[in-house]
C-alpha positions as CSV (number, residue, x, y, z in Angstrom):
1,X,0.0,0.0,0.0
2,X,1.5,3.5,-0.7
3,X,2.3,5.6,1.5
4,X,0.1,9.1,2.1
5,X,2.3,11.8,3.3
6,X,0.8,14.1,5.8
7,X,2.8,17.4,6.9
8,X,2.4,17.7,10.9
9,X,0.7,20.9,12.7
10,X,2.4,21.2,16.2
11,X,3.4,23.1,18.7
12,X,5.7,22.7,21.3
13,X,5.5,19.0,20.9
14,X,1.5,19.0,20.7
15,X,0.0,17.7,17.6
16,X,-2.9,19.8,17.0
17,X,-6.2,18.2,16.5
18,X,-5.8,19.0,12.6
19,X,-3.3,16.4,12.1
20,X,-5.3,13.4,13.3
21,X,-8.3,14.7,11.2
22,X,-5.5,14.6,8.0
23,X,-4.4,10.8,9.6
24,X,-8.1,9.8,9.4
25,X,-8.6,10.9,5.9
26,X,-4.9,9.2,4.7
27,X,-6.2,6.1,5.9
28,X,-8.8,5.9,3.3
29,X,-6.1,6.6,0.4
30,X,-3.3,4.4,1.7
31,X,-0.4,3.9,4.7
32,X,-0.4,7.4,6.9
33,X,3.0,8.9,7.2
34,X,3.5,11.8,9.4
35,X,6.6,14.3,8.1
36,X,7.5,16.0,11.6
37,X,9.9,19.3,11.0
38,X,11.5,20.3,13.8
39,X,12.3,19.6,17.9
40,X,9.4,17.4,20.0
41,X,8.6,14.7,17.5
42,X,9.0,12.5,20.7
43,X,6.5,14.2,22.5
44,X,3.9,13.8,19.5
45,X,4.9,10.4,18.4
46,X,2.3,8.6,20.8
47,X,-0.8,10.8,19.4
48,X,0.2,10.3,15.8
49,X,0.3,6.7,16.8
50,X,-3.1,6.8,18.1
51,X,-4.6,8.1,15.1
52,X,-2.8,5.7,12.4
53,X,0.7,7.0,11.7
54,X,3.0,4.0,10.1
55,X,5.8,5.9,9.8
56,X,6.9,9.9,11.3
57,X,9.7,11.0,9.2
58,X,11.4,13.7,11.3
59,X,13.2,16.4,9.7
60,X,15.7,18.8,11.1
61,X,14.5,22.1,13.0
62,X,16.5,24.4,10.4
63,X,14.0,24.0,7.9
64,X,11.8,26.0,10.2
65,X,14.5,29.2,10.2
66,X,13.3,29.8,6.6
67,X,9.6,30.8,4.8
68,X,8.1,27.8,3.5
69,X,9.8,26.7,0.1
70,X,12.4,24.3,2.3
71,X,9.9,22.2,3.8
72,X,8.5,22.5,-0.2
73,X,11.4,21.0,-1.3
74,X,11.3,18.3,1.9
75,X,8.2,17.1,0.7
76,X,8.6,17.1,-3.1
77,X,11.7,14.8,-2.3
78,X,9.9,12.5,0.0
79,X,6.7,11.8,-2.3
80,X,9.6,11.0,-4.9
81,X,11.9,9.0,-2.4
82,X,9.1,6.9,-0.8
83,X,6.6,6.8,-3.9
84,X,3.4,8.5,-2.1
85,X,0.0,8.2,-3.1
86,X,-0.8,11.7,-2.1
87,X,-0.2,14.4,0.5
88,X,-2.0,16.2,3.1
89,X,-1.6,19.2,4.6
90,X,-4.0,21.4,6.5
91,X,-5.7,24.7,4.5
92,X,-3.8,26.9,6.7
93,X,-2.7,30.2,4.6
94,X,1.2,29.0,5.2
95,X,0.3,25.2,4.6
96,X,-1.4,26.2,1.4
97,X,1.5,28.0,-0.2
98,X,3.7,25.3,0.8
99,X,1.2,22.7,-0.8
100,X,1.1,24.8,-4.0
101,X,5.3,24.7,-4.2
102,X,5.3,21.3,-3.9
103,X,2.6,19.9,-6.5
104,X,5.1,22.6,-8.8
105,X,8.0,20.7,-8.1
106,X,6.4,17.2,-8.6
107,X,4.5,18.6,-11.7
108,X,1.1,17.9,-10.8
109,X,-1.4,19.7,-9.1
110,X,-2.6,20.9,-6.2
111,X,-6.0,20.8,-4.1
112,X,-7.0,23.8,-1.8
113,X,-10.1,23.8,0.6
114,X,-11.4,20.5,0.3
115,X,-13.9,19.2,3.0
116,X,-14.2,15.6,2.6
117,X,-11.5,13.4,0.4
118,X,-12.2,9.9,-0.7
119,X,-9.9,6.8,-1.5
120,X,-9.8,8.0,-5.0
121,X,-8.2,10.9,-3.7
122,X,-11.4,13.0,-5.4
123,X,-12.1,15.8,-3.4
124,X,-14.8,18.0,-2.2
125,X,-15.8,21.6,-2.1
126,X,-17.5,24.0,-0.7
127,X,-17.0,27.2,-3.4
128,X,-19.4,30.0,-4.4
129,X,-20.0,31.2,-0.7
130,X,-21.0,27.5,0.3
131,X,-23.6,27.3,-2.5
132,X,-21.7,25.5,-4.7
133,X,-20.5,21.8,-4.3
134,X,-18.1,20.3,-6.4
135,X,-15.8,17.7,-6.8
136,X,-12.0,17.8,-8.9
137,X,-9.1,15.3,-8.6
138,X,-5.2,15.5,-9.8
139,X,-5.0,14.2,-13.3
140,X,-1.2,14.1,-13.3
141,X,1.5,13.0,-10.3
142,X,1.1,13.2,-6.5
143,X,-2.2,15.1,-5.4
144,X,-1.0,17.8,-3.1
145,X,-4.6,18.5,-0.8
146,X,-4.8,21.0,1.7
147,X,-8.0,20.1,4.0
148,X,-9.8,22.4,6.2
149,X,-9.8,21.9,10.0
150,X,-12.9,20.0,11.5
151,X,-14.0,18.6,7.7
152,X,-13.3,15.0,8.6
153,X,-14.0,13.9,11.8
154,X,-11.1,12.1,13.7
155,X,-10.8,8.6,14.4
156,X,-8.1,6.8,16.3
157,X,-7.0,3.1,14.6
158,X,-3.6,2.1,16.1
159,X,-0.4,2.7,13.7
160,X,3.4,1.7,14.2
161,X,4.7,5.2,14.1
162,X,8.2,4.4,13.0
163,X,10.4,7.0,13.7
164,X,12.7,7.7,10.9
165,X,15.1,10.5,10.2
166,X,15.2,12.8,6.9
167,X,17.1,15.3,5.5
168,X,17.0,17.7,2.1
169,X,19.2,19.2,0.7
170,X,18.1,23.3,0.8
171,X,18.8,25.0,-2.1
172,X,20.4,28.5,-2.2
173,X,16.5,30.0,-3.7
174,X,14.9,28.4,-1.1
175,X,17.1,30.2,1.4
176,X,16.3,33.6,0.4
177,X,13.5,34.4,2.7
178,X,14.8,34.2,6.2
179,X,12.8,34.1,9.7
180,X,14.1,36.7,11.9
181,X,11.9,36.9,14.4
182,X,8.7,34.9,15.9
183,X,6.2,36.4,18.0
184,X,4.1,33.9,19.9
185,X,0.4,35.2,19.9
186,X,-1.5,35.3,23.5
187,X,-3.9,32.4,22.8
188,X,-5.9,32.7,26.3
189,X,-7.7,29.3,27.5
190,X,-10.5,29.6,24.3
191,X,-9.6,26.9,21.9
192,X,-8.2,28.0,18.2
193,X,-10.8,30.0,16.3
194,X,-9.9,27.5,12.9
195,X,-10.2,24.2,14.9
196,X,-12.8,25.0,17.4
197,X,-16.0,22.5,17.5
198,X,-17.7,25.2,18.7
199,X,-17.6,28.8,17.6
200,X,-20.0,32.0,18.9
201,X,-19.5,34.7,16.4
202,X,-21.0,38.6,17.1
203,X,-22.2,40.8,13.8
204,X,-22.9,44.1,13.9
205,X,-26.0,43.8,16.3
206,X,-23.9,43.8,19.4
207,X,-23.8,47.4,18.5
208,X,-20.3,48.6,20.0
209,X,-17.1,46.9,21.0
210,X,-18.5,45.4,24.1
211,X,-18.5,41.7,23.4
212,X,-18.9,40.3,26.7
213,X,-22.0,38.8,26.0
214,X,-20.8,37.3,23.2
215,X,-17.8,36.0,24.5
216,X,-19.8,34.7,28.1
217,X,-22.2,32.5,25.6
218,X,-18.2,31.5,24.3
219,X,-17.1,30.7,27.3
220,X,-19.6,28.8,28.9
221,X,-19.8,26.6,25.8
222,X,-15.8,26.0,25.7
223,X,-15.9,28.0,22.7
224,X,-14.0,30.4,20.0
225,X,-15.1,33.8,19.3
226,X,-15.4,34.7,16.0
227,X,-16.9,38.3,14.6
228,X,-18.0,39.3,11.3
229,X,-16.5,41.8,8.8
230,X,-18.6,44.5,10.1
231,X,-17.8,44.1,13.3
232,X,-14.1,44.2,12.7
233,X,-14.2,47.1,10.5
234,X,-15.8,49.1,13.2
235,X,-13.4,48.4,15.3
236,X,-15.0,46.2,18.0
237,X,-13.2,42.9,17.9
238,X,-10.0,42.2,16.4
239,X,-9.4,41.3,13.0
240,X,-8.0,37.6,13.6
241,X,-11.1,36.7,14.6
242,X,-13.1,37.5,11.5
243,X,-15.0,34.7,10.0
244,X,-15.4,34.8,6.5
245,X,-14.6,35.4,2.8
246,X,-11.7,37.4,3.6
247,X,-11.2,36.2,7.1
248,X,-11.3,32.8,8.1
249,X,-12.6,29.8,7.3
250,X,-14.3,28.0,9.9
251,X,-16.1,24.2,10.2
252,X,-17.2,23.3,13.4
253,X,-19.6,20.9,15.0
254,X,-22.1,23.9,16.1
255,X,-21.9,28.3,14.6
256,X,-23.5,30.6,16.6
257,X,-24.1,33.7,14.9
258,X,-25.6,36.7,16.9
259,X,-26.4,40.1,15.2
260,X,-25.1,38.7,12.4
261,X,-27.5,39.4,8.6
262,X,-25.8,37.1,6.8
263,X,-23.6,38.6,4.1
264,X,-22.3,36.6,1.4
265,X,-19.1,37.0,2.4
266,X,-19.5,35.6,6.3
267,X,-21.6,32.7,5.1
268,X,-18.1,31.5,2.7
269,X,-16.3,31.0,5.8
270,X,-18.9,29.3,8.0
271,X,-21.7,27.4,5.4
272,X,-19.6,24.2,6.3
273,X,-20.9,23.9,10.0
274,X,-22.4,20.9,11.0
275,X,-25.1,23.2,12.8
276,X,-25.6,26.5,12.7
277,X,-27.9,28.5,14.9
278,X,-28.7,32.2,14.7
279,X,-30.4,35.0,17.0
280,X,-31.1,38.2,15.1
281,X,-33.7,41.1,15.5
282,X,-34.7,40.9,11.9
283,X,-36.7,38.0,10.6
284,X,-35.6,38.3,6.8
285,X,-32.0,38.6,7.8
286,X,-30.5,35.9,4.9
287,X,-28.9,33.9,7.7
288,X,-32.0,32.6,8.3
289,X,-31.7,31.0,5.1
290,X,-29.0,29.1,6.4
291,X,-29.8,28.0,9.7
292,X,-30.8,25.1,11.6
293,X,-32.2,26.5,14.4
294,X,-33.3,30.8,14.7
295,X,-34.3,32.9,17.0
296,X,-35.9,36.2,16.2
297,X,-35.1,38.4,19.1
298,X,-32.6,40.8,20.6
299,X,-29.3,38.9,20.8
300,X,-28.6,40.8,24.3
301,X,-31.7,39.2,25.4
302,X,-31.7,36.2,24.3
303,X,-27.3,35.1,24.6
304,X,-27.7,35.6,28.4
305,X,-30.9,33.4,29.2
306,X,-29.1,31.3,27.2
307,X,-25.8,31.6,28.7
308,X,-27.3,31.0,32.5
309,X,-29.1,27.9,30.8
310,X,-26.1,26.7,30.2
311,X,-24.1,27.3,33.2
312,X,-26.8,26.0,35.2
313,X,-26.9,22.5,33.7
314,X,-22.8,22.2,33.8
């Protein structure tokens, strides 16, 4: 069986949940191999081996001093070397670059945004704002896919995780773009916006840049905070946490939108939710369209019953 590459997400030794989502869907294509760059591949063997890994191919932390095109060229040379069936790597905006280098330097093609991958390696999207489905697959070499976070759900199947060592040779282009400095964002003790199963997003009906009663609905849930363009534009929440078009893409289990119409735009990066409820004021707002459960009311009416609900039955 060949091998199915998958390029590990981790931090300080952690694999994030992303990874075993990409181990699941390699499983249904052929044998998962995790490619590990950098320190802490010992701390992260034992979850990649939970989740399927045959083999974590660890490659030296100085790939990581450069932007992207060296662990390119690592992964080119690997699908080459060890004959893969495909490659994963997770639709993160630095993942996807590094996905589209690498189906260049194999000479075949590359797969962005997919939500669900079969073991034809034919792959499904989510395009015109979510209204769109469709399905494409690499005609030519190695499909290079780039999935996003919380599209396949994760399931653990035991794997050997043999630990092997693997180098590249960097060339001198690939060197020109040099990290100087990392800056380690505060991340606080709410999960990652991208890979939360639960997200509570605020719109411009929370009407300034108080979100407390967005972020208390978060909270008691264990969940992200997104906003929506409007809401960053004026200012009120910062713009990491937009959810959208030109923000980001999100997919989790349940979306809570409060003040939020429904734009296009908003609906692109959150259509994929598994369930998707909404409180707005305004019973034609469009996200009504969308939704599987609504609420026509005053979001700072309804988020706080709703909150104390909660936080009673925990």
């Amino acid at each position: 069986m060949a091998e199915v590459l998958v390029l590990v997400d981790h931090v300080d030794g952690q694999v994030k949940k992303v990874t075993t989502e990409l181990l699941t869907a390699a499983r249904r294509i052929g044998e998962p191999a995790a490619v590990w760059i950098g320190d802490g591949a010992e701390s992260g063997k034992a979850a990649l081996a939970e989740f399927g890994a045959e083999k974590v191919y660890v490659a030296p932390a100085e790939l990581n001093d450069y932007v992207v095109a060296p662990k390119a060229e690592l992964l080119a040379k690997l699908a080459q070397d060890k004959g893969a069936a495909a490659i994963l790597v997770s639709a993160t905006a630095e993942n996807k670059e590094i996905a589209g280098r690498t189906a260049v330097k194999l000479g075949s093609g590359v797969l962005t945004d997919v939500v669900d991958v079969n073991a034809d390696v034919v792959t499904e999207h989510s395009i015109f704002g979510g209204a769109t489905v469709t399905h494409a697959r690499v005609r030519t070499g190695v499909p290079v896919v780039a999935v996003r976070p919380n599209s396949v759900p994760a399931e653990a199947a035991a794997g050997a995780a043999v630990e092997e060592a693997v180098s590249v040779d960097v060339s001198d282009s690939a060197k020109t773009a040099k990290v100087v400095e990392r800056v380690v964002q505060e991340q606080g003790e709410r999960p990652e916006l991208a890979e939360a199963a639960i997200v509570v997003s605020g719109g411009r009906g929370v009407g300034s840049d108080d979100f407390s009663v967005v972020e208390g609905l978060a909270d008691s849930l264990g969940a992200a905070v997104g906003a929506s363009r409007a809401a960053v534009d004026s200012g009120w929440y910062p713009n990491q946490f937009q959810v959208g078009q030109t923000g980001k893409t999100v997919s989790p289990n349940l979306y809570l939108a409060l003040g939020i119409s429904g734009a296009i735009q908003h609906r692109a990066g959150m259509q994929t939710a598994k369930n998707i409820v909404a409180v707005n004021k305004d019973p034609e707002a469009p996200i009504f369209e969308l939704v599987d459960f609504g609420v026509v009311g005053d979001l700072h009416t309804v988020a706080p019953q709703l909150t104390e609900e909660i936080n009673k039955r925990k």
